[in-house]
C-alpha positions in Angstrom: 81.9 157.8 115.6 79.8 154.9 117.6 83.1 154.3 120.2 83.4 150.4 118.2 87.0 150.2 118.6 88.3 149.5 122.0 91.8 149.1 123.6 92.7 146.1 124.9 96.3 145.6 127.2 98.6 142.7 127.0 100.9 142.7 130.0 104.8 142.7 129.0 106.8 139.8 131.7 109.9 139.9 132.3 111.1 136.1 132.1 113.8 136.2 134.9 111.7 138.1 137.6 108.3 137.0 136.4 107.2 140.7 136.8 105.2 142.9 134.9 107.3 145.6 132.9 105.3 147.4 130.5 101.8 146.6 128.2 101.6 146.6 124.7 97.9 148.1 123.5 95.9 146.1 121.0 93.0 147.3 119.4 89.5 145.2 118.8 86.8 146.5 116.6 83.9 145.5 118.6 81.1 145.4 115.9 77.7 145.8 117.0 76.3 142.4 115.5 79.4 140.4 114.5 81.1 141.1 117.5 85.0 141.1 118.4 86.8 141.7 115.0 90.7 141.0 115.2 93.1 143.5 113.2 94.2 141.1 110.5 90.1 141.1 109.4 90.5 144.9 108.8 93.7 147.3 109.2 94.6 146.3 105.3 91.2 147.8 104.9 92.0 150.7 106.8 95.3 151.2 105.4 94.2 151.0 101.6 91.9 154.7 101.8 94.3 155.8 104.5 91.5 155.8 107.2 93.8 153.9 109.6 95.4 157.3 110.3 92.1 158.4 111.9 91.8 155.1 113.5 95.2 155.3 115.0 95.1 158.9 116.1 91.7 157.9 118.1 93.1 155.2 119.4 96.5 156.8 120.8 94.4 159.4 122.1 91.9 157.0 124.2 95.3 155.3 125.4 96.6 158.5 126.7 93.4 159.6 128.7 93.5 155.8 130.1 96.7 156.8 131.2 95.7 160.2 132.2 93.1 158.5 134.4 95.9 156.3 136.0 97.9 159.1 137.3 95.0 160.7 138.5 94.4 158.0 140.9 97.5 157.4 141.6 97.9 153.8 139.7 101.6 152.6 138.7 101.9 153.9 135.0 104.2 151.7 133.1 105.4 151.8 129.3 102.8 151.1 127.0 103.8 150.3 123.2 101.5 151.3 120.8 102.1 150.1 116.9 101.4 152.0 113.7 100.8 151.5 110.4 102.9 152.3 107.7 100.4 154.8 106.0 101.7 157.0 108.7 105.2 156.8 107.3 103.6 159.2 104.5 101.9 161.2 106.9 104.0 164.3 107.3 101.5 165.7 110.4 102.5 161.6 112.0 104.8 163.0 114.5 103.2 166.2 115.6 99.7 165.0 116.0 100.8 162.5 118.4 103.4 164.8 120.3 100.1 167.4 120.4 98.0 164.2 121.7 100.8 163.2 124.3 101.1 167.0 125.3 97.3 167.2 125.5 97.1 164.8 128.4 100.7 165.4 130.4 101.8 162.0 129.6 105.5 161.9 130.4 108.2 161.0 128.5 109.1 157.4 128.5 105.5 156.5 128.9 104.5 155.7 125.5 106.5 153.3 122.6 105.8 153.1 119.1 105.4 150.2 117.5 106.2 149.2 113.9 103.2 146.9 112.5 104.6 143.5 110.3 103.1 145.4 107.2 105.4 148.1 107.1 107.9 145.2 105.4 105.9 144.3 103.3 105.2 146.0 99.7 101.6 145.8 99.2 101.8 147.3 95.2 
C-alpha cells in the first residue's frame, strides 16, 4: 500500500561480446526507518501466509508499466527475467493473472522470463 518495495535491474552480459543482453529484476523492500531490506530477510515471510502472491503480482505489474514506459519513448526493451515463488505453484489463477498483467500493458511476447526462486527445491515442512 505505501509503494515500499521497489524494482531494482541487474544487467545480463554476454561474456564473449561484453554486451548487455537482457536484465534480471530484483526486488528491495525499502522500509521507511530500517531502510533497504534484501529478500532472504523476508520472502520466507511472505511465502509462509501466501502474501508473496500479492507481492509478486505488484511487482510484475510495476515491471511491466517500466517497460510500458520504455516503449513509449522509444528505449531498446530487452528480456527481463522475473523469479517467483513457489506459493505460486499452488496458485491456480498464477498463469492468468500474469498473462491479464502482460496483456494489460502490450508487453510483447519474448519480453518477460520467469524465474524459478532457490526455494522452490527446497521442502520447507
Amino acid at each position: 500500500k505505501k509503494h515500499d518495495f521497489k524494482i531494482f535491474f541487474q544487467p545480463k552480459i554476454d561474456i564473449n561480446t561484453k554486451q548487455i543482453y537482457g536484465a534480471e529484476t530484483l526486488v528491495r523492500w525499502m522500509h521507511p526507518t530500517l531502510g533497504m531490506i534484501y529478500p532472504e530477510q523476508f520472502i520466507s515471510l511472505f511465502e509462509q501466509d501466501n502474501k508473496i502472491i500479492k507481492l509478486d503480482n505488484y511487482i510484475f505489474e510495476n515491471l511491466c508499466q517500466i517497460i510500458a514506459r520504455w516503449k513509449e519513448n522509444n528505449i531498446k526493451v530487452m528480456p527481463v527475467s522475473f523469479n517467483i515463488s513457489r506459493v505460486h505453484l499452488n496458485d491456480e489463477n498464477f498463469v492468468n493473472d500474469l498473462v491479464d498483467i502482460k496483456n494489460r500493458y502490450n508487453i510483447d511476447d519474448g519480453i518477460l522470463e520467469i524465474e524459478l526462486t532457490e526455494s522452490i527445491f527446497i521442502d520447507f515442512d
